[in-house]
N, CA and C of each residue as an Amber inpcrd file, in Angstrom:
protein
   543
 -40.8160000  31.8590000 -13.8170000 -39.6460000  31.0880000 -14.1760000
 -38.3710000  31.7360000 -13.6290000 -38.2730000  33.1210000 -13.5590000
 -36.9590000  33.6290000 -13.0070000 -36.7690000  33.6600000 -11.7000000
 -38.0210000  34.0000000 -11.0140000 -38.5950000  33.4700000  -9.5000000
 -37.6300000  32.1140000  -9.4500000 -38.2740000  31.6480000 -10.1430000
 -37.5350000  29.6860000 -10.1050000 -36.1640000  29.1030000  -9.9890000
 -35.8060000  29.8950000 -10.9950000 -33.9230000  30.1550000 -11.4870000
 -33.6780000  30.9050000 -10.0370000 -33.8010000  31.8590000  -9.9380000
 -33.3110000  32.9290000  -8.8610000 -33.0310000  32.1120000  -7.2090000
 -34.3620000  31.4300000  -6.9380000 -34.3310000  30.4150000  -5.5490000
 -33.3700000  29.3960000  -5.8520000 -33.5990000  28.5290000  -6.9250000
 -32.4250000  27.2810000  -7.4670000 -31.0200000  27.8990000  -6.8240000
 -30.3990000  28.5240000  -7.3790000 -29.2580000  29.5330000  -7.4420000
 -29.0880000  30.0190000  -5.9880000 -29.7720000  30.7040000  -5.3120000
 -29.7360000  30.6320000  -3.7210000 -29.4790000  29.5720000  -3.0430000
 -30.2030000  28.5350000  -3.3060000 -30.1260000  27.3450000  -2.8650000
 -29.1390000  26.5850000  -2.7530000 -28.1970000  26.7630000  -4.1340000
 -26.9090000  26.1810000  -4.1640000 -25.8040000  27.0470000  -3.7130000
 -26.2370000  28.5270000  -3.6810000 -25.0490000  28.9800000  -2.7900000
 -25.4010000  28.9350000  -1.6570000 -26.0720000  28.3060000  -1.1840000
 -26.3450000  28.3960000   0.7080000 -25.9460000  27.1650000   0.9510000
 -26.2300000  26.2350000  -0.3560000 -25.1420000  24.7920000   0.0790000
 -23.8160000  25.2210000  -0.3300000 -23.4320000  25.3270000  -1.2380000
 -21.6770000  25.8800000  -0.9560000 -20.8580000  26.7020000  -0.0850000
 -22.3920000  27.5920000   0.1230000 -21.4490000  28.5960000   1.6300000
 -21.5120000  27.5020000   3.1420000 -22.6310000  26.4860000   3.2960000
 -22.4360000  25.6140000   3.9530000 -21.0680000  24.8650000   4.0530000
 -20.8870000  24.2560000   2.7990000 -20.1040000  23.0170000   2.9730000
 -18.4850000  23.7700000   2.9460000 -18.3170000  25.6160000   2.7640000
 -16.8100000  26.0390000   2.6170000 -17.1540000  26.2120000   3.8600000
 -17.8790000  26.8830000   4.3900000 -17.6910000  27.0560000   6.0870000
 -17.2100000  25.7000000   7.2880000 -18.0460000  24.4800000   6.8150000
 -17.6070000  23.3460000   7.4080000 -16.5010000  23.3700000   7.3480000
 -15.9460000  23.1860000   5.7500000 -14.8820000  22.9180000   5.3660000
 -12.9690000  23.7630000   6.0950000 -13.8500000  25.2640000   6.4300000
 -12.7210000  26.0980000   6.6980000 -12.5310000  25.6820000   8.3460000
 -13.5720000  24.9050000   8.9860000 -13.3990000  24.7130000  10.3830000
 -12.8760000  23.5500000  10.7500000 -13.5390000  22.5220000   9.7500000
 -12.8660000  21.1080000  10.1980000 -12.2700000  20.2900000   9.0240000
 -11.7420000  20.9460000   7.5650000 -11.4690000  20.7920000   6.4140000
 -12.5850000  19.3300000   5.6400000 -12.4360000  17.9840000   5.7340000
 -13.1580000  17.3120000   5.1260000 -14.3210000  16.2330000   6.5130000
 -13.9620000  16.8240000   7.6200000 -14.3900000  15.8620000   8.6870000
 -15.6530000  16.6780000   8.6750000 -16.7380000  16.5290000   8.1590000
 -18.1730000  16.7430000   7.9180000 -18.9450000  15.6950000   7.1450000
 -20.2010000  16.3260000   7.9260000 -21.1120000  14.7240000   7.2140000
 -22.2900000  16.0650000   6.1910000 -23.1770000  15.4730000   5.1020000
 -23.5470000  16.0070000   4.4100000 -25.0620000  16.2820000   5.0590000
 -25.5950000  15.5320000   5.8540000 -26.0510000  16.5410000   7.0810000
 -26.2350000  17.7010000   7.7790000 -24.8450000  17.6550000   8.2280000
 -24.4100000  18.9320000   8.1380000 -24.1260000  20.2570000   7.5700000
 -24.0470000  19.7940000   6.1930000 -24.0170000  20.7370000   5.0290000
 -25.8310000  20.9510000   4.9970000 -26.4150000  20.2910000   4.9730000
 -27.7440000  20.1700000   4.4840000 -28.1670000  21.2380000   6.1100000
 -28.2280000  20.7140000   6.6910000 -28.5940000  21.2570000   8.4980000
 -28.4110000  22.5720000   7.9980000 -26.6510000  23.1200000   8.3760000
 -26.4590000  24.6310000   7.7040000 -27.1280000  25.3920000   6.8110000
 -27.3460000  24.5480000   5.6250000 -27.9630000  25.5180000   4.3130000
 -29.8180000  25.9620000   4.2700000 -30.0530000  24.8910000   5.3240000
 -31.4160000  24.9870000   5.5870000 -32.0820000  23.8020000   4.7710000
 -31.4580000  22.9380000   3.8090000 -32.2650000  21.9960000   3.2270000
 -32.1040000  20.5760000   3.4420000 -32.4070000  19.5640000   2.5940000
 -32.3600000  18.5350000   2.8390000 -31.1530000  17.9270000   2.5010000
 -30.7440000  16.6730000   2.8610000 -29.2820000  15.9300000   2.0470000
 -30.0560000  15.4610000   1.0020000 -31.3290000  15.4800000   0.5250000
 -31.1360000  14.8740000  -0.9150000 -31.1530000  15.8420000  -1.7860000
 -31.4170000  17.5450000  -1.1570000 -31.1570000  18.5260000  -1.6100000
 -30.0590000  18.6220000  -2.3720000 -29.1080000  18.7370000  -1.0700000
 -27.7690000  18.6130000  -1.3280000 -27.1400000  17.5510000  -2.7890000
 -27.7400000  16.1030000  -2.4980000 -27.3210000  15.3840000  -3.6820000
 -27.5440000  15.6470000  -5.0910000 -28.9790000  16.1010000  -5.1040000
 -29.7090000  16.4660000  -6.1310000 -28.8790000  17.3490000  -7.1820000
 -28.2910000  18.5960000  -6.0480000 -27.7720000  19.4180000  -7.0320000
 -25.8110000  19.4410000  -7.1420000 -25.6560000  18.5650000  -5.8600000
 -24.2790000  18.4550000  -6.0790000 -23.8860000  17.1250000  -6.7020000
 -24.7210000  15.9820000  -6.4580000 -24.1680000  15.0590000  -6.5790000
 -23.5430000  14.1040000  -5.2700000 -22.7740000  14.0090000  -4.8630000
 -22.0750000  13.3430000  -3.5810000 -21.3490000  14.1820000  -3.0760000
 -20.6850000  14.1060000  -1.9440000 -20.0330000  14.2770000  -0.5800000
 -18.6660000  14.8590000  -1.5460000 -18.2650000  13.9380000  -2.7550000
 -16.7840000  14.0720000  -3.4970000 -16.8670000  15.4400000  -4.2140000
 -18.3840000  15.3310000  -4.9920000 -18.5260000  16.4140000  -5.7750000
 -18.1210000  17.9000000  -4.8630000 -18.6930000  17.8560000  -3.2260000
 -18.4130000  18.7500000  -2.7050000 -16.6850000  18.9440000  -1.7120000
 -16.6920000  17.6380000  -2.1810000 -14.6940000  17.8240000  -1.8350000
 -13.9840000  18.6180000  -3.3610000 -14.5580000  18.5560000  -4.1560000
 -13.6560000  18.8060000  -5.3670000 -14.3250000  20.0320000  -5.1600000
 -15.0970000  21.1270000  -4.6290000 -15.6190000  22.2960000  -5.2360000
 -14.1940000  22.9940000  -4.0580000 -14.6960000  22.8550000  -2.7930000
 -13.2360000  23.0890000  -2.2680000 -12.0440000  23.0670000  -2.8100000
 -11.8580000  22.1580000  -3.1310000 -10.0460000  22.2520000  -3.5020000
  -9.9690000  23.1110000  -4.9180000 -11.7860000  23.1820000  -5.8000000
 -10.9840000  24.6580000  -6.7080000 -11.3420000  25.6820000  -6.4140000
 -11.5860000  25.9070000  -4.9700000 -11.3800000  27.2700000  -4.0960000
  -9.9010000  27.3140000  -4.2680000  -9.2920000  26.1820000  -3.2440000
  -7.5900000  26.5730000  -2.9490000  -6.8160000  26.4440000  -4.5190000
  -7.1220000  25.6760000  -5.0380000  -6.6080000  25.8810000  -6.5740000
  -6.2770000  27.3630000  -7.3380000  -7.3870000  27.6810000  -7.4120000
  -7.7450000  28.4530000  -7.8160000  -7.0050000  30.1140000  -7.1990000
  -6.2720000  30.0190000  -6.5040000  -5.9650000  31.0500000  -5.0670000
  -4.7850000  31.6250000  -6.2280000  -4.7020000  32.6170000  -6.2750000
  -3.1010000  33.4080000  -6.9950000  -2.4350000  33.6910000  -5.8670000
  -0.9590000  32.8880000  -5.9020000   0.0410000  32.9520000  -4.8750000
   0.1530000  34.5030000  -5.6600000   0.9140000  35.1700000  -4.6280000
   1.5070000  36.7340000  -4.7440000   2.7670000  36.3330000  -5.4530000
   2.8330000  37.3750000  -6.8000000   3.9950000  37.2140000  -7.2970000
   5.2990000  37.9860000  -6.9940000   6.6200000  37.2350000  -7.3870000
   7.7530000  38.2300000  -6.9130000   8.9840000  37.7500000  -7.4470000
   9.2380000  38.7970000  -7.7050000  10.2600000  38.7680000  -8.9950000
  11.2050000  37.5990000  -8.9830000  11.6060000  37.1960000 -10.3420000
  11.8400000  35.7880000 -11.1760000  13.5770000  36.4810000  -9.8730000
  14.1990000  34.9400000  -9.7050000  15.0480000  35.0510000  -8.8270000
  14.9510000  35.9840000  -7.3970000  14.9040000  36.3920000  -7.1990000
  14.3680000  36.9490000  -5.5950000  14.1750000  35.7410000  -4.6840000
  15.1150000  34.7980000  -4.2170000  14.5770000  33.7580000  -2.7750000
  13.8780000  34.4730000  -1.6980000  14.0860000  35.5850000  -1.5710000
  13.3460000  35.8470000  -0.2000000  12.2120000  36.4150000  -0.2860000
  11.7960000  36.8960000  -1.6710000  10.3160000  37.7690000  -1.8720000
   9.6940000  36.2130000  -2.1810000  10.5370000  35.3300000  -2.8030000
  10.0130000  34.0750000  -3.5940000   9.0960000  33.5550000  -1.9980000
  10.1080000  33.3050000  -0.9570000  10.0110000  32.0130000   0.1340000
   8.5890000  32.9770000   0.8710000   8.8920000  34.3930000   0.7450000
   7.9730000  35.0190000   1.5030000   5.9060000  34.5700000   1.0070000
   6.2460000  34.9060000  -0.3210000   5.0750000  34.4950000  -1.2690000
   4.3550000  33.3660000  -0.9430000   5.2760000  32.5400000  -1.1050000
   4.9210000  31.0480000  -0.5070000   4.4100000  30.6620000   0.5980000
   5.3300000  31.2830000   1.3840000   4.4550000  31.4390000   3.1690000
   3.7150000  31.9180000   3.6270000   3.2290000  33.3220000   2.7450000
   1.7370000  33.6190000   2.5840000   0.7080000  32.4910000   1.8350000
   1.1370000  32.1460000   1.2290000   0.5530000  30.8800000   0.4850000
  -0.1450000  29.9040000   1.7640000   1.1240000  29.3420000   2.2100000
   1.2550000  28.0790000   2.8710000   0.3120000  28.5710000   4.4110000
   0.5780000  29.5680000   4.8160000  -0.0610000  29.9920000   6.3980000
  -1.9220000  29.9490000   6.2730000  -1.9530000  29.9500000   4.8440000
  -3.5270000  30.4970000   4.7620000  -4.0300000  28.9290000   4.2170000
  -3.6660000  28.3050000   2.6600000  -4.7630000  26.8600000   2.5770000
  -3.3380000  25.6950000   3.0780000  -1.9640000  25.9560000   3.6120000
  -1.2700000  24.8690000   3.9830000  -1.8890000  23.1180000   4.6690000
  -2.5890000  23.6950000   5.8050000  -3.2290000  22.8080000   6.1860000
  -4.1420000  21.6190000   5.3480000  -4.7890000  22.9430000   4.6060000
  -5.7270000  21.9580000   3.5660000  -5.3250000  21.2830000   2.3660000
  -4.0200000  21.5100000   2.2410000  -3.4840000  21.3820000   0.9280000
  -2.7230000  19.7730000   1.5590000  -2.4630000  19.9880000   2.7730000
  -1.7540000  18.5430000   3.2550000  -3.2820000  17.8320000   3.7180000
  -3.8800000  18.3100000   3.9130000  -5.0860000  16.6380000   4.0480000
  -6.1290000  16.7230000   2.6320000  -5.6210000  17.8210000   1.7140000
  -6.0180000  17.2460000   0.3550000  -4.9690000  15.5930000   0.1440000
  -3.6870000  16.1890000   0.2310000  -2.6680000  15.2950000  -0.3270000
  -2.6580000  13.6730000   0.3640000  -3.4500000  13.7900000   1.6970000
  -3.3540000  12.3440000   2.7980000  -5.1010000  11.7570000   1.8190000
  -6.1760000  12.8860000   1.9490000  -7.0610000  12.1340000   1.3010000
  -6.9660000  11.6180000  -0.0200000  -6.5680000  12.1050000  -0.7230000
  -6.1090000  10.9970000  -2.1410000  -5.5440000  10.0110000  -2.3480000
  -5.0740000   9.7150000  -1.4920000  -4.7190000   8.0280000  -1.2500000
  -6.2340000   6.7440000  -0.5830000  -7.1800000   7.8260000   0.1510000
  -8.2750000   6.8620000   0.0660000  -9.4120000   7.7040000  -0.5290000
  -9.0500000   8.8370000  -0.9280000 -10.2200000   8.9200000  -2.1100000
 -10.0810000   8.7680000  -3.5060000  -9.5420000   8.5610000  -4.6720000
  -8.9720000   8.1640000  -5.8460000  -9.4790000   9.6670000  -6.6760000
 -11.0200000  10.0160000  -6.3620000 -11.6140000  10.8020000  -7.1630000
 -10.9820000  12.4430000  -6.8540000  -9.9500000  12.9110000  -5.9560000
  -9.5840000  13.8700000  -5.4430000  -8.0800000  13.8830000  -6.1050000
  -7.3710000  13.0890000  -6.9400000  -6.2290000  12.6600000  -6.9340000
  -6.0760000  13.9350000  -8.4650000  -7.2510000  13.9540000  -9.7980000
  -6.7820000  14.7740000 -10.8670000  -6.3830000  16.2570000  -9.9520000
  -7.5900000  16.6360000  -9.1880000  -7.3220000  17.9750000  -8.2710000
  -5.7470000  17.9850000  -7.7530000  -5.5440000  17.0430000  -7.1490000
  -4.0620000  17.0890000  -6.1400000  -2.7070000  17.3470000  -7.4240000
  -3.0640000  16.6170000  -8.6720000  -2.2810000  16.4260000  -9.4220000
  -1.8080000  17.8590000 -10.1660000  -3.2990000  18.6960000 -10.3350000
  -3.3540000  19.9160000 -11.1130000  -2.3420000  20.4180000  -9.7980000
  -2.6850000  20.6830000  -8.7050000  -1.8510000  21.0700000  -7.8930000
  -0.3540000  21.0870000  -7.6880000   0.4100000  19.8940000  -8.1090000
   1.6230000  19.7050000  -8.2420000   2.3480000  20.5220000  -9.1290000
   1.1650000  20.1260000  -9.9640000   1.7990000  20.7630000 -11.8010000
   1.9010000  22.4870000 -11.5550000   1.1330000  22.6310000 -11.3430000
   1.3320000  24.3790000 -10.6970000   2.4170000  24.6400000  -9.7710000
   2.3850000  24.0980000  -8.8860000   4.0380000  23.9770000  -7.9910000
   5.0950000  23.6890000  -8.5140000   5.4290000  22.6520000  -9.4610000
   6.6000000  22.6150000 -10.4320000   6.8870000  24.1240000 -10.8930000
   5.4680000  24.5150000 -12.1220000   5.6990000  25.4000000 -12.8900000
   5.6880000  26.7890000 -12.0190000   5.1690000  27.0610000 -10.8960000
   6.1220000  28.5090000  -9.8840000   7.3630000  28.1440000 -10.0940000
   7.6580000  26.8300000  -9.5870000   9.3170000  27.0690000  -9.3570000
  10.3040000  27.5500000 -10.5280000   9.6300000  26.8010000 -11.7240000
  10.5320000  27.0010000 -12.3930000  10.2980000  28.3480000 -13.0360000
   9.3410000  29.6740000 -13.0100000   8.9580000  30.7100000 -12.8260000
  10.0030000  31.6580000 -11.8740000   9.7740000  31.0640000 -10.7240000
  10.4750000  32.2740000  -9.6180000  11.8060000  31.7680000  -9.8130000
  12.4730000  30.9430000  -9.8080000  14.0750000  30.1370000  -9.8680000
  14.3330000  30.1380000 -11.7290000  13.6970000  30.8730000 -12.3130000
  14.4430000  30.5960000 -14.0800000  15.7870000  30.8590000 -13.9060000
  15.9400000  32.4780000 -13.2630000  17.1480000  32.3510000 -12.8670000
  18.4400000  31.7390000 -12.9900000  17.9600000  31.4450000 -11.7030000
  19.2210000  29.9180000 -11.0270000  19.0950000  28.5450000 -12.1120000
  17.8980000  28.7800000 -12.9110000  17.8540000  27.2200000 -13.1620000
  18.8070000  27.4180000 -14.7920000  18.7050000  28.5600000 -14.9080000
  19.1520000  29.2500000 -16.7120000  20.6800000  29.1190000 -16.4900000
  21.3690000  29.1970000 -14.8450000  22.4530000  29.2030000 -15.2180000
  23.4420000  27.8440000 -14.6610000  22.2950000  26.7820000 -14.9360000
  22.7350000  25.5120000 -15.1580000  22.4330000  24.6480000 -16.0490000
  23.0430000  23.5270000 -16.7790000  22.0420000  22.8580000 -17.9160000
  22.4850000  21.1660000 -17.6290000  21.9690000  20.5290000 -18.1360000
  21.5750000  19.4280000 -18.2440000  20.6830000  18.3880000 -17.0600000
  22.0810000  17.7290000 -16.6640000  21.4850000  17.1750000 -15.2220000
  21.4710000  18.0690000 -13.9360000  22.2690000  19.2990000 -13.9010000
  22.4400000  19.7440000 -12.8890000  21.3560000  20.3530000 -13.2470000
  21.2110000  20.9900000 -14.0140000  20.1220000  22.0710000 -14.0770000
  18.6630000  21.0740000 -13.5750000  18.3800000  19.8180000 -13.8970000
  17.0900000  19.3250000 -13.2870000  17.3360000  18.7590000 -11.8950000
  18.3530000  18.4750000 -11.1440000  18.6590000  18.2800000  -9.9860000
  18.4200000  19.4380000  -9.2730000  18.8050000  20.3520000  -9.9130000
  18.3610000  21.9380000  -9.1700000  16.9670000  22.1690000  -9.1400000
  16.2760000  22.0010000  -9.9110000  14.8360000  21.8970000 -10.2420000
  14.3500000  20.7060000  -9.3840000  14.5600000  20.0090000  -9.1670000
  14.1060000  18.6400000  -8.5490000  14.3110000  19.2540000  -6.7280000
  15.1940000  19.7870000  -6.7520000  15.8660000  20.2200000  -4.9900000
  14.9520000  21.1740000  -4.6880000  14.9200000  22.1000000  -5.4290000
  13.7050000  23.2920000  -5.5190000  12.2040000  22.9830000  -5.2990000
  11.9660000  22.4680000  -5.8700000  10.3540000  21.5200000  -5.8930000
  10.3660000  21.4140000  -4.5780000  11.3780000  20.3530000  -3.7660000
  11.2430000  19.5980000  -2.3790000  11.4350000  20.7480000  -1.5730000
  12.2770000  21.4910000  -1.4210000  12.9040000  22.8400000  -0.8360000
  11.7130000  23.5130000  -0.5560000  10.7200000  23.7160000  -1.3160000
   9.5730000  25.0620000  -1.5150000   8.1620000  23.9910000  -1.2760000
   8.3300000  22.5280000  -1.0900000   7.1300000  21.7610000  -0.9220000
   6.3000000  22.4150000   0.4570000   4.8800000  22.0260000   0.3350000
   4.0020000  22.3950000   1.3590000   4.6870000  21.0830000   2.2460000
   5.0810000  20.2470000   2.0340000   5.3190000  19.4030000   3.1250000
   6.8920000  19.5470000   4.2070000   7.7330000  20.7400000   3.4960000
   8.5220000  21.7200000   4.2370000   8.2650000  22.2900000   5.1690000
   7.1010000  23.1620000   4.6480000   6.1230000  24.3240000   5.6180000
   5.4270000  23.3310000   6.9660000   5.0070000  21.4490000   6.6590000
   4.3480000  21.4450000   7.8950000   5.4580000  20.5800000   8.7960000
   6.6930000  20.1980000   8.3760000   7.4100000  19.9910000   8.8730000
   8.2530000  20.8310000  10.0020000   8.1790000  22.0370000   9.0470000
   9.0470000  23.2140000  10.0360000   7.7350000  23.8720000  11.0020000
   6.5810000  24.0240000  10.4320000   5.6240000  25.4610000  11.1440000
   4.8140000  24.3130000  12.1100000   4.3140000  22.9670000  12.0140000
   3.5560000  22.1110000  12.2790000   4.1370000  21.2400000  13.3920000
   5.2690000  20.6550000  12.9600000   5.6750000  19.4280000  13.6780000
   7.0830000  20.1110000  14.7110000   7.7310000  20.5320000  13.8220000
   8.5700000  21.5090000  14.8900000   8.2860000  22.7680000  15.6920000
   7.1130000  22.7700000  15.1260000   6.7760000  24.1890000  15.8090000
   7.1290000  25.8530000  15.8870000   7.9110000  25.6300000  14.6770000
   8.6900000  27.0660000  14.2380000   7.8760000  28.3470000  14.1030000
   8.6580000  29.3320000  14.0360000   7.5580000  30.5550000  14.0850000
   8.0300000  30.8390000  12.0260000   7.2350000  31.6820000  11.8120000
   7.3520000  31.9500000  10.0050000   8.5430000  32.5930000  10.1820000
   8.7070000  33.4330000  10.9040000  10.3800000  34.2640000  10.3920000
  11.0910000  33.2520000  10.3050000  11.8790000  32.4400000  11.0220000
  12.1780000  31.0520000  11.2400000  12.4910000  29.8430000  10.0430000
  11.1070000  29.9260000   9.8410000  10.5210000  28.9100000   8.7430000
  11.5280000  29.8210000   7.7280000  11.1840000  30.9110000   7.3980000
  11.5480000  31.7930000   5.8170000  13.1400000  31.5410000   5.9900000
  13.4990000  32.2480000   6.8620000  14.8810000  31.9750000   7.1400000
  15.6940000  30.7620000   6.4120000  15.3480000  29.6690000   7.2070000
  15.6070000  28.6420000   7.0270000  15.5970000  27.7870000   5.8300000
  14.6820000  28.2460000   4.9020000  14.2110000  27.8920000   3.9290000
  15.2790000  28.4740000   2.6860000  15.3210000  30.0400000   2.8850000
  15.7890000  30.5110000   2.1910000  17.0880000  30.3330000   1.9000000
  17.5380000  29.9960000   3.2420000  18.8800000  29.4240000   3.5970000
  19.1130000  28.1760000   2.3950000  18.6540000  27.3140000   2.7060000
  18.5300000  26.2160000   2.0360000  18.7300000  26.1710000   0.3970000
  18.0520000  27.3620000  -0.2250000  18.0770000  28.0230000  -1.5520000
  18.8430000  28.3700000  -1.6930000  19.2320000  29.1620000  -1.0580000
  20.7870000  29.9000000  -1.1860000  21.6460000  28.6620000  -1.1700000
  21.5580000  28.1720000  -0.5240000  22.5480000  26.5910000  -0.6710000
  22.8910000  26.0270000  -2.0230000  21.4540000  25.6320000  -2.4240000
  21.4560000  24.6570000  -3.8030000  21.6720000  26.0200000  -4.7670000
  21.1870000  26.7820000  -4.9900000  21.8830000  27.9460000  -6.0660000
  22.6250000  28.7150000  -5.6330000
């Protein structure tokens, strides 16, 4: 019986080390085939113990979930923006075609959501600060600017589409912070 347990348990980490390896090369553009091909077993293998293709999109994203951004001290913009861009350089990518697939996958959307909610609550973590020494509306306009300011969709705007280098990116960013507080 422990023989039994022991292979089971192999089995499913040789499909999860499958489907993160796909995953780290071509993020969700894999077929479960492929996962199955890699791990050495079958796709009904695969179903059997994962369930579907989604079940193995959601084990991913509580890899990146799951990730502890580096902390740095409450007000600090530049240890803050730095943190972040360690953040953003390593699951950025995946975190923006988490955010494009939830619009046609529905079942990926609680994941994306936990995600937000954690990004609010850094900000208002690293910025208490700035945010303590405003109140009412300004104080959530500041909070609201911050959110967008520090969004992963900053990072692929500046590092992605413009092509910026990270010193650059931080710079710029920080700049921006320094602005609104």
């Amino acid at each position: 019986m422990a023989l039994r347990s022991a292979r089971a348990a192999a089995t499913k980490a040789r499909i999860r080390d499958a489907a993160v390896a796909l995953h780290a090369d071509r993020l969700f553009d894999f077929t479960l085939d492929e996962v199955a091909r890699r791990a050495g077993v079958t796709v009904q293998t695969v179903l059997r113990i994962y369930g579907s293709k989604d079940a193995l999109y959601l084990l991913m994203m509580d890899g990146a979930a799951n990730r502890q951004r580096r902390d740095s001290p409450p007000g600090d913009v530049p240890a803050a923006v730095a943190a972040l861009y360690d953040d953003y350089e390593t699951i950025g990518d995946q975190v923006i075609q988490y955010l494009a697939d939830e619009l046609r996958n529905p079942t990926l959307a609680p994941k994306v959501e936990l995600g937000r909610q954690a990004h609010r609550q850094w900000v208002e973590t690293v910025f208490a600060p700035q945010l303590r020494a405003r109140t009412g509306r300004a104080r959530q306009d500041l909070r609201h600017a911050l959110i967008v300011a520090t969004d992963v969709y900053a990072w692929k705007l500046l590092r992605r589409d413009l092509k910026l280098d990270r010193r650059d990116i931080e710079r710029v960013i920080t700049q921006m912070i320094s602005a609104l507080t």
